[in-house]
N, C-alpha and C positions, 0 to 999 in steps of 0.2 A: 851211813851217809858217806856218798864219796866226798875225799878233801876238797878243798876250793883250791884252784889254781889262780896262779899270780895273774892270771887275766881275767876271771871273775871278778863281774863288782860283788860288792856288798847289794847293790839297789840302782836299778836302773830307772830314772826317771823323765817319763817320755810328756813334755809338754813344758813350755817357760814361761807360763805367768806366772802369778804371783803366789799362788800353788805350787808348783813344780820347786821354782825359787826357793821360796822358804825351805821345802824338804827339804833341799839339797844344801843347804846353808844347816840345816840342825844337823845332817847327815855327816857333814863337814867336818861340824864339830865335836859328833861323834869320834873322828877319824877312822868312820868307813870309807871303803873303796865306791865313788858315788860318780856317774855322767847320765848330762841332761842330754835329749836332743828335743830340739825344738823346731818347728815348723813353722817361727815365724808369723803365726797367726794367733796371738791372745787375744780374746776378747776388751782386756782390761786397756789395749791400747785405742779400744775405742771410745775411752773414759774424756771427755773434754776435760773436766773437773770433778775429784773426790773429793767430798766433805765428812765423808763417813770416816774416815783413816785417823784416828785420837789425834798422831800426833805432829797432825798439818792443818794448823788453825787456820790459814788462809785454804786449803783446799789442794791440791795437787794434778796432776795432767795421768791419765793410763801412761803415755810414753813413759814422762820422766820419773814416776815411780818403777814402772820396769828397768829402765838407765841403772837406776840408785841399789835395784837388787840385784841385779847383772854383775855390777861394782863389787858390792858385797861378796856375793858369792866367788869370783875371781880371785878376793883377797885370801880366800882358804883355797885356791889352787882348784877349785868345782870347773872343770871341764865343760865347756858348753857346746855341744854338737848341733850345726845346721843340717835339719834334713828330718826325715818322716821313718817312721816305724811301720813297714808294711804286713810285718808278718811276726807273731808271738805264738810261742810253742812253750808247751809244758812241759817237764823232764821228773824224773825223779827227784833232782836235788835242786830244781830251782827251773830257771823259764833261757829262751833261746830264744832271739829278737833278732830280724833281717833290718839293718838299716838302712838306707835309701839316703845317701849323704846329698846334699844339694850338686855335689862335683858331678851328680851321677854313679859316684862309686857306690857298691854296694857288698855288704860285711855280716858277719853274725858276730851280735853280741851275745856272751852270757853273761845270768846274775842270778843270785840268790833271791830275790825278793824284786818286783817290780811295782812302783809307783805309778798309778795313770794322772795326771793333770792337763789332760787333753781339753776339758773345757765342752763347752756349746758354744752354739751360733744361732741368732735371734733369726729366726722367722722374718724374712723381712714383706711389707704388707704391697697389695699390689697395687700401686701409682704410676698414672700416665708417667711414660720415658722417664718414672726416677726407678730403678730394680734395685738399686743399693742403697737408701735414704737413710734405714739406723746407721749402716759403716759411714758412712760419710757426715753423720750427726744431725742432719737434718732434722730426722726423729727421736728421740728419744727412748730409751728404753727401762728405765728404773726409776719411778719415785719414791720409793726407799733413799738411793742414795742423793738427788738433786730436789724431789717434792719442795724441800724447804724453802730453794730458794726460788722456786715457782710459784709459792703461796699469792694468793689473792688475783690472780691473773686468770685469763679465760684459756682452759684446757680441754683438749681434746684427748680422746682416748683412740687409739685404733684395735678392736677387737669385735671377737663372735663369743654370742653364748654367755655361759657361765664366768670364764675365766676376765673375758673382755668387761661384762658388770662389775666382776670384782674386784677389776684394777681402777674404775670409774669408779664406784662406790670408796675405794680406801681413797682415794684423792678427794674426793668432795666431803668426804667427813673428815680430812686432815688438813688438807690444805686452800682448795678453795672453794666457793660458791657455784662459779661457771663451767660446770662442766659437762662435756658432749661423747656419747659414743656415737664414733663410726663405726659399721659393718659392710662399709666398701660391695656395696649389693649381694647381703649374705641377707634373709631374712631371721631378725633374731627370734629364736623361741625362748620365750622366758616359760616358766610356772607363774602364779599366781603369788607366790612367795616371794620371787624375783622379782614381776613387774612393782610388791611393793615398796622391795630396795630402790627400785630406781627413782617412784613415786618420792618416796620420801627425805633422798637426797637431790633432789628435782634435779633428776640428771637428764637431759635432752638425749634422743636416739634418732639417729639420723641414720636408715638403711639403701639408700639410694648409690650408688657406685661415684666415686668422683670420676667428673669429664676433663678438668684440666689441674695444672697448677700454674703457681706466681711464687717463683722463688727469687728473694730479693736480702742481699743483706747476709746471705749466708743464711736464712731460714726461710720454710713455706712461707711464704707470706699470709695466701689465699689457697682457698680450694673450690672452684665450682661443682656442685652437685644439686642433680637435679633440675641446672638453670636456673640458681642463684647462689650468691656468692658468700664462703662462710670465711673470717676471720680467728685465726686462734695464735694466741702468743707462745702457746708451749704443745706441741703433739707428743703422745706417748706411741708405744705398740705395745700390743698385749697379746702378740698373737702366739706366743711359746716359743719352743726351740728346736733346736737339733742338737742332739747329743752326740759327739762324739767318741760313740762307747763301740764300736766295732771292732774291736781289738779285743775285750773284756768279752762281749755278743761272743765272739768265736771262741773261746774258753768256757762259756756256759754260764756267765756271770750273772745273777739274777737283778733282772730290773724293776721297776715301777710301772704302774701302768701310761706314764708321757715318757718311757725309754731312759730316766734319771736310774743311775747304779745305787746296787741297796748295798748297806756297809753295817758291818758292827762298831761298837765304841771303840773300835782301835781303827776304825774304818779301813776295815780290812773286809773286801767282798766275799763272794761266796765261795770264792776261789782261791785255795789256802798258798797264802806268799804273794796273792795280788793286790794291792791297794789304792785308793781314790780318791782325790780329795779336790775340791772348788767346785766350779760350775756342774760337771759331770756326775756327782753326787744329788741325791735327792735331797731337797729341804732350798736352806735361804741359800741367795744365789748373791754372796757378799764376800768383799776381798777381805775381809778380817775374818766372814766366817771359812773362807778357803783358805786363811793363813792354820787358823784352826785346823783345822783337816790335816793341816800338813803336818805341822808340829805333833799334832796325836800321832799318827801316822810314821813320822820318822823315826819315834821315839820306841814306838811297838817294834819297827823292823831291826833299830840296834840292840834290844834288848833280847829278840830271838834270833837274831843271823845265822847263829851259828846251831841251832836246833834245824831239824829235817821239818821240811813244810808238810809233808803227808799227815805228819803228827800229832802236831798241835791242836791242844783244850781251846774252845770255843771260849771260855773265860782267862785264858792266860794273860801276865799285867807284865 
């Protein structure tokens, strides 16, 4: 293995939520050689209110949680690079990253081991003149982390198929009575099995396209479909996502079949010295389980730095 040069990091980590963050804060602590670049676009800042986070009994905002790990991470000296990661190359002793600084300026980093925390991006559903409605919160996208405090209120689901039932099904058996799928003029095909999920959580399916909206208040208000008018206090979407794995894709990093990157328990991809962790990962799509990711993740890369990534046992601790 060739030495590491004093401009080699330890662990380049490409993305600044709450994923990328944590790494880079254990990384820290580590006292590896650790830079983030971020792109400015987390998901987690489109968070109105976490209740999921243990240790914000009142609940917390995506912004000012990312603010408070930003913080953190600056107090160990973590480097925070604006700007985009175009291009990831593989080497014998580690990976070569073109970066794309927001100045315009553009550099190669190297590093021994690279972190993706790049994330996804919801699908967002198609409504008359609203194209951006989850970013701007309008809709919602997770009742895992807010269901709770939606309980007993009339909910709308936006999805097709399989996925869009079984985001309507876990809400009307967790949280409330009223609940509706849209399929925004998709004809749903259920089985027999399905239609008696919905049957028996008497969830209404409404497949007709919306004609208009009534947004008031800071929320849909209304939605005309079909030429009448349907009310709902809470909309979800369920329609998936976009993965951000294109950089991993070019590497040969093996996916899942919705494009989510597959990891081992050090969530380390298929691609030896590349690692992943939050949204971009297959499984639950949660800021404590992406802190997770991380902290596993940072921990496997200080503990093998300094081994050759060609290497490495498939079980190494």
């Amino acid at each position: 293995m060739t030495p590491m040069s004093d401009d080699t990091l330890h662990c380049l980590v490409i993305g600044g939520g709450p994923a990328g963050l944590t790494a880079a804060l254990y990384l820290a602590r580590f006292r590896r050689r650790v830079l983030v670049v971020d792109s400015g676009e987390p998901r987690a800042a489109w968070i109105p209110t976490s209740h999921n986070i243990p240790f914000f009994a009142d609940g917390i905002a995506g912004p000012d949680l990312l603010a408070r790990q930003v913080e953190t991470a600056r107090r160990y000296s973590v480097p925070i690079r604006a700007g985009s990661v175009t291009a990831l190359r593989k080497t014998r002793d580690g990976f070569v990253a073109t970066l794309a600084e927001a100045t315009g300026r553009e550099q190669q980093i190297t590093a021994r081991r690279v972190l993706l925390a790049t994330g996804a991006v919801d699908v967002e559903p198609e409504l008359p003149d609203l194209p951006d409605a989850v970013r701007r919160g309008l809709v919602r996208y997770c009742p895992i982390c807010d269901g709770f405090e939606a309980r007993g209120r009339r909910i709308a689901v936006i999805g097709h198929g399989a996925r869009g039932l079984g985001e309507a099904a876990f809400i009307a058996r967790t949280y409330a009575n009223d609940v509706t799928l849209l399929t925004l003029g998709q004809r749903l095909k259920l089985d027999p099995k399905q239609r008696d999920v919905a049957t028996q959580h008497r969830i209404s399916i409404v497949e007709e396209p919306v004609a208009a909206l009534d947004i008031a208040e800071g929320r849909i208000a209304a939605l005309w479909i079909g030429g009448s008018e349907h009310r709902f206090e809470v909309l979800y979407s369920a329609l998936g996502l976009d993965y951000r794995s294109g950089l991993a894709r070019a590497l040969g990093a093996e996916q899942d079949a919705s494009g989510a990157l597959l990891v081992d328990g050090h969530n380390q991809t298929t691609v030896k010295g590349l690692y992943a962790a939050g949204d971009i990962v297959h499984g639950l799509d949660q800021i404590v389980v992406a802190m997770g990711h991380a902290a596993t993740a940072a921990t496997h890369i200080h503990n093998r730095c300094e081994m050759p990534t060609e290497d490495e046992p498939d079980d190494s601790g």
